[in-house]
N, C-alpha and C positions, 0 to 999 in steps of 0.2 A: 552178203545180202545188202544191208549198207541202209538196209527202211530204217524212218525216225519214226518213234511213237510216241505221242504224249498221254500221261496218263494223268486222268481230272480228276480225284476224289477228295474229300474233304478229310478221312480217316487215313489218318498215317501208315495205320498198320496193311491197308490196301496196296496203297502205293510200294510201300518195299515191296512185297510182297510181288505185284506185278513186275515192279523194276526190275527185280532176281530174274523172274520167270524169263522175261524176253529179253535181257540181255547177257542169257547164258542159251538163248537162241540166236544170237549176233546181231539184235536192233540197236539201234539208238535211242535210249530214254530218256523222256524229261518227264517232270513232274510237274504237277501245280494243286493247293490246296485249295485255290479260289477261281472265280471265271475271269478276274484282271490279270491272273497269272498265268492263266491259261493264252488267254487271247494274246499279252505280251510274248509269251513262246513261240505263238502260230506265227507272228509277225515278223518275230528274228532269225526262226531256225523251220519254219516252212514243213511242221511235221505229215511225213503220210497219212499218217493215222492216227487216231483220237480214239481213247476208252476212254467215255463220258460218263459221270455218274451225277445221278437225275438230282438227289437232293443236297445240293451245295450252298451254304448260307453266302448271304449276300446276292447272290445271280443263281438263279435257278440253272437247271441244262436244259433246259428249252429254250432260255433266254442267252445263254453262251454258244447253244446246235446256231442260234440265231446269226449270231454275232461273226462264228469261227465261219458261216458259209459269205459273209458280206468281203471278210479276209482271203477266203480261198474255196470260192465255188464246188471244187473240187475234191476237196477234202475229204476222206473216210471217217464216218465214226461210229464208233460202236455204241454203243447206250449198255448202262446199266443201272437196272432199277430193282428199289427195293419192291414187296409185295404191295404195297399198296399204292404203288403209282402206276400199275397198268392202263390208268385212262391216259396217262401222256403219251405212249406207245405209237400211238396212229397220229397224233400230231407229228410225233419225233421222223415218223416218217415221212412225211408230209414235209417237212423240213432237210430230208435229202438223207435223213442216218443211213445206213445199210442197214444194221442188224440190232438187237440187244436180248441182254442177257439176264435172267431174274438172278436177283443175290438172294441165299447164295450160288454162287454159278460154278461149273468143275470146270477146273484149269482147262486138265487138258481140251474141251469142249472151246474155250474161248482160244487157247492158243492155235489152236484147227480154223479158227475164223479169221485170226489174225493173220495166218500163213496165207489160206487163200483169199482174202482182198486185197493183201497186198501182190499175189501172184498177179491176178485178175489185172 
């Protein structure tokens, strides 16, 4: 397969958790706890895809969805938000995400999304 994905969340316990998930599907993972971590990543290793999560101290994810399209137009990312951030949703789209996912969200449900936009 050979896709990179980076995965944005501030909770540690997410990120393994993700990292397991998709690179015992054969991605390439990177992590970041923060949006200058994030964006340093997008800049060096050029990932396909981004699992974004909405509430990150320091840079919000609508101000990193921001940031990571100025770097790479292109870019897929998925959103995930906790319940009470549904009003960013239709921003986030508006900003180019494809898709998101309420936390908590079922793997297998996000791994299916992940397959296919990165097929796509």
């Amino acid at each position: 397969m050979g896709n990179k994905i980076l995965i944005v969340d501030d909770q540690y316990g997410i990120r393994i958790l993700l990292h397991e998930v998709f690179q015992k599907e054969g991605y390439t993972t990177y992590q970041a706890a923060n949006g200058m971590q994030a964006l340093e990543i997008v800049r060096k290793h050029r990932p396909d895809l981004v699992l974004l999560d909405m509430k990150i101290p320091g840079m919000d994810g609508i101000e990193i969805l921001k940031r990571l399209k100025e770097i790479d137009r292109d870019i897929k990312v998925i959103i995930m938000t906790a319940y009470g951030e549904l009003d960013m949703i239709q921003e986030t789209k508006e900003l180019g995400a494809m898709m998101h996912f309420a936390k908590p969200f079922d793997i297998d449900d996000l791994r299916a999304a992940v397959k296919k936009l990165l097929i796509s």
